[in-house]
N, C-alpha and C positions, 0 to 999 in steps of 0.2 A: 504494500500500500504506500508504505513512505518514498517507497526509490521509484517505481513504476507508474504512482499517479493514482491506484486501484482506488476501487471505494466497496467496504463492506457492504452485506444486504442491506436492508434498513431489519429494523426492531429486533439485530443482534448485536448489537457492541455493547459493551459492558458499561457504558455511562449514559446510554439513551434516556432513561428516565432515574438516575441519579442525585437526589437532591441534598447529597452531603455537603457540606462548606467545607472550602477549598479552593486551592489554584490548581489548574492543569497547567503541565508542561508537556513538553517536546519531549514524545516517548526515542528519539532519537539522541537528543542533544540534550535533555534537560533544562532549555531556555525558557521561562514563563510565559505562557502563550494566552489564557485565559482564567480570570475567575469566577466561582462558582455565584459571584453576585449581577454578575451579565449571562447567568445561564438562564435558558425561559422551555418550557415546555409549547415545542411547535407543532406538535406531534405528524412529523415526516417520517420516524424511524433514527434519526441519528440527533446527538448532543448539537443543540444551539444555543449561540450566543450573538446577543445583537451586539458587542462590542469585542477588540481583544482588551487583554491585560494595559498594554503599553502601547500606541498609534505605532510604535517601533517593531512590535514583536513578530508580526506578521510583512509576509510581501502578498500583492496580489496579481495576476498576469491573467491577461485574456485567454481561453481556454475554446477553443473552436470543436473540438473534438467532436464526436458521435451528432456529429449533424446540428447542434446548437449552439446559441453563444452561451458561452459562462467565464464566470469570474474564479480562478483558481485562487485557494490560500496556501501561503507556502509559508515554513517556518524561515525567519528573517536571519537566525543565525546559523541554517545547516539546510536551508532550501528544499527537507522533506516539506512531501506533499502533506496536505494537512485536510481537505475538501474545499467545498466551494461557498463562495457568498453571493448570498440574493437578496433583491431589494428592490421597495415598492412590493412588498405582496399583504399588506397590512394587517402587518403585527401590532399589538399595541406596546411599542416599548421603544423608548429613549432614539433608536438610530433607524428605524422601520429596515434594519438589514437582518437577515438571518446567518450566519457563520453556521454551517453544516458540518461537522466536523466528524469523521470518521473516529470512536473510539479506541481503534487500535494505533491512532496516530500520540494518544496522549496518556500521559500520566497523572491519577490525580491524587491530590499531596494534601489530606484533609488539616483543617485546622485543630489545635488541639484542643479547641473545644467543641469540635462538632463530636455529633450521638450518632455518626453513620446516617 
């Protein structure tokens, strides 16, 4: 997923509906990539975040592939692929974008107070 671009099914990565508090990182690099207070339940199948962690953390590149346009996310400090972002599909939250993130691209790091 991370070197080739893949994307798991939808409603099987392991933080699709995970509501622990927490930051995920870059299950590659370990570079902070999102936290669990811009995660929102989109229900597509995969972990979304209208925001990253950092305007830095993330790169994002046009992604033409399989016949449509998309917005690739890619990790800013090791250029794993990470999913895609979209926007204008009206969400109601802070940046109307969704961050699609395939689970197995991320690690997440709860805080020591969260109850899982």
């Amino acid at each position: 997923m991370l070197r080739e671009a893949g994307t798991e099914r939808a409603f099987t990565g392991e933080y699709t509906d995970t509501e622990t508090t927490g930051v995920y990182t870059c299950r590659a690099c370990g570079a902070e990539l999102f936290r669990s207070t811009e995660k929102f339940h989109s229900h597509c199948g995969w972990p979304s975040f209208f925001d990253p962690a950092d305007s830095d953390a993330v790169i994002l590149r046009a992604d033409d592939s399989l016949g449509m346009r998309r917005v690739e996310v890619l990790c800013a400090n090791c250029h794993s692929h990470l999913g895609h972002v979209f926007e204008g599909e009206g969400y109601p939250t802070p940046t109307d974008k969704r961050y699609c993130i395939n689970s197995i691209a991320l690690r997440l790091h709860p805080s020591d107070d969260a109850a899982g």
